[in-house]
N, C-alpha and C positions, 0 to 999 in steps of 0.2 A: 574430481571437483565435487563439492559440496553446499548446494546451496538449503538454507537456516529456515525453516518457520516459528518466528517465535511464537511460545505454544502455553503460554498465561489463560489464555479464553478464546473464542472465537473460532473462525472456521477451519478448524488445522485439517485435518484428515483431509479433503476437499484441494486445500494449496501444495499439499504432499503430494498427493494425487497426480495433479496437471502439473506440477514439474517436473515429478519423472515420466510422463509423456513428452513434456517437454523439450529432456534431455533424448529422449529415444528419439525423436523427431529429427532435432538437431544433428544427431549421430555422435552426442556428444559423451564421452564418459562421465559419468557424475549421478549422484543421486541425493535425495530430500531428507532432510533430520531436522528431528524439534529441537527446538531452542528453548530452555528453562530455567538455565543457570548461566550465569558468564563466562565458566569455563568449557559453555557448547559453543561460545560464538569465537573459541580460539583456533576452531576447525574448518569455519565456513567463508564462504567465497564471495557470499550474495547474500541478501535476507529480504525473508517477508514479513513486514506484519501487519497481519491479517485485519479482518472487521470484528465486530464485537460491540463493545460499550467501551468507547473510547476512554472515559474516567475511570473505570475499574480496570482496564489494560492500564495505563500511566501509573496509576496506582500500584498494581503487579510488578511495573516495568523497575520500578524503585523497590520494592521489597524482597524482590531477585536477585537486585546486584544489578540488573541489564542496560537499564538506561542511560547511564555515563557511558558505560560501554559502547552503546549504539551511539549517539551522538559523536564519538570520536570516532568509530568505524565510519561513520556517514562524512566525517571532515576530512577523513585521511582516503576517500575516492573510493568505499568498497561499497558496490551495488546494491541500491536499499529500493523495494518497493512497497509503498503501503496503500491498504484498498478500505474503504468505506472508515471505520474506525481510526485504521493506519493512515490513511488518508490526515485524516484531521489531524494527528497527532505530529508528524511531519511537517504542519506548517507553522510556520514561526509566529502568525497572529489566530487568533479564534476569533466568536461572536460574543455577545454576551455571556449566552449561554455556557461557554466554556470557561470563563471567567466567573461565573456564580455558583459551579460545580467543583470550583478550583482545579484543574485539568490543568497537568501538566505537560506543556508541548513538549517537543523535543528541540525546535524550531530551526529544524534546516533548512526549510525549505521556503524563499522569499516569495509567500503566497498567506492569503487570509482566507478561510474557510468559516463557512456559516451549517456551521451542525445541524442533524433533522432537518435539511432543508426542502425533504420533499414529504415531511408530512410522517405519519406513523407507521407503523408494518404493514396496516389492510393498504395504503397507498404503493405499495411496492408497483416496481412494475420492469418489463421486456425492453429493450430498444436498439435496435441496430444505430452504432455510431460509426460515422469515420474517423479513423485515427491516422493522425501523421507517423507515414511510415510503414503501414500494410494497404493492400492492394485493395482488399475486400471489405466491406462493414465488420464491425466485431458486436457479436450479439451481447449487449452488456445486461445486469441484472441489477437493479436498485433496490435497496430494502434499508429503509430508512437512512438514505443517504445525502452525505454531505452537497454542500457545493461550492467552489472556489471559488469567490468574491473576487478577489482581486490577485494579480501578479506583480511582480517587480528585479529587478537586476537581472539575473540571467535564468531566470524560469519563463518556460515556454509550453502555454495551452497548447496538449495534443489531441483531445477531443473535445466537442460541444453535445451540449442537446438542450434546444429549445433556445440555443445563444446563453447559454452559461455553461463558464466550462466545468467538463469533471474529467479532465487528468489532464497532467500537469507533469512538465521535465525539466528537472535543472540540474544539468551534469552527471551525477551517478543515483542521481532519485529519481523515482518515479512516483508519483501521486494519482490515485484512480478515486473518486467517488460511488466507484462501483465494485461487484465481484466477480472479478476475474475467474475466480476458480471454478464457480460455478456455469458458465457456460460449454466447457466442455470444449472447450478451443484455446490450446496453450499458445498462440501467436502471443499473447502480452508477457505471461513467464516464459517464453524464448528472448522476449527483447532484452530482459534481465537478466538471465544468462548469458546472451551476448557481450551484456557491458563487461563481465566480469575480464 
């Protein structure tokens, strides 16, 4: 198995990383490749894409070839998760902001996100959340990250913090406003691998 990080900008090595922990954890055969042209996503099972600058990935994502391509991978049921950047760019409506930037969604996912919603880099910060579906807190990490305004039709908030959510599931998506990769605990790129 082969699961995809698309690898335009943002935290690739990092998403590489924890899911081939992931996959070792699982006991699962399979291992992690970048994604950079559209005839890398003819090999992969699952996809990540990462954080970054959400406008300048959409941007990439169209100049590569990739983003027709994901948009149909994502409708034809093949495992897609995206984290802070990916995050926004997966949901079918934005804020203003994404709208003045000209940001082009991908919009699978029946959720509205509001960009930078926690403020700028020095606001980063730690937090143990609960997520539906693991036993334990998952230590998330925020770094100028999104947050999910709103849901609809069959997307379902799977974590909060502070009563807004930031990740989000509908069907074979997953939406995080956080990075996963960086905590060093592959519980959420196993849940992605699992879908596959």
């Amino acid at each position: 198995m082969k699961a995809g990080v698309v690898s335009v900008q943002g935290a690739v090595p990092e998403h590489l990383s924890i899911l081939n922990a992931a996959f070792e954890k699982l006991g699962v055969s399979g291992k992690a490749v970048t994604v950079r042209r559209e005839k890398d996503l003819e090999s992969v099972h699952c996809l990540v894409i990462p954080g970054g600058e959400s406008t300048t990935i959409s941007r990439l994502l169209v100049r590569f070839g990739l983003f027709d391509r994901i948009v149909r991978m994502g409708r034809e049921g093949v495992p897609i998760m995206g984290t802070c950047a990916g995050c926004i760019l997966l949901a079918e409506e934005g804020d203003p902001e994404v709208e003045r930037t000209d940001t082009r969604l991908l919009r699978l996912i029946k959720m509205q996100v509001n960009r930078n919603a926690f403020g700028r880099q020095r606001e980063s910060f730690e937090a143990r959340l609960r997520v539906k579906g693991l036993d334990e807190p998952f230590p998330a990490v925020f770094i100028r990250a999104p947050v999910i305004t709103r849901v609809w039709g069959g997307c379902e908030p799977m974590a909060f913090w502070d009563d807004m959510a930031v990740m989000a599931k509908q069907d074979n998506l997953i939406a995080l406003a956080f990075h996963p990769e960086l905590a060093r605990d592959p519980r959420i790129h196993e849940m992605l691998i699992k879908m596959v």
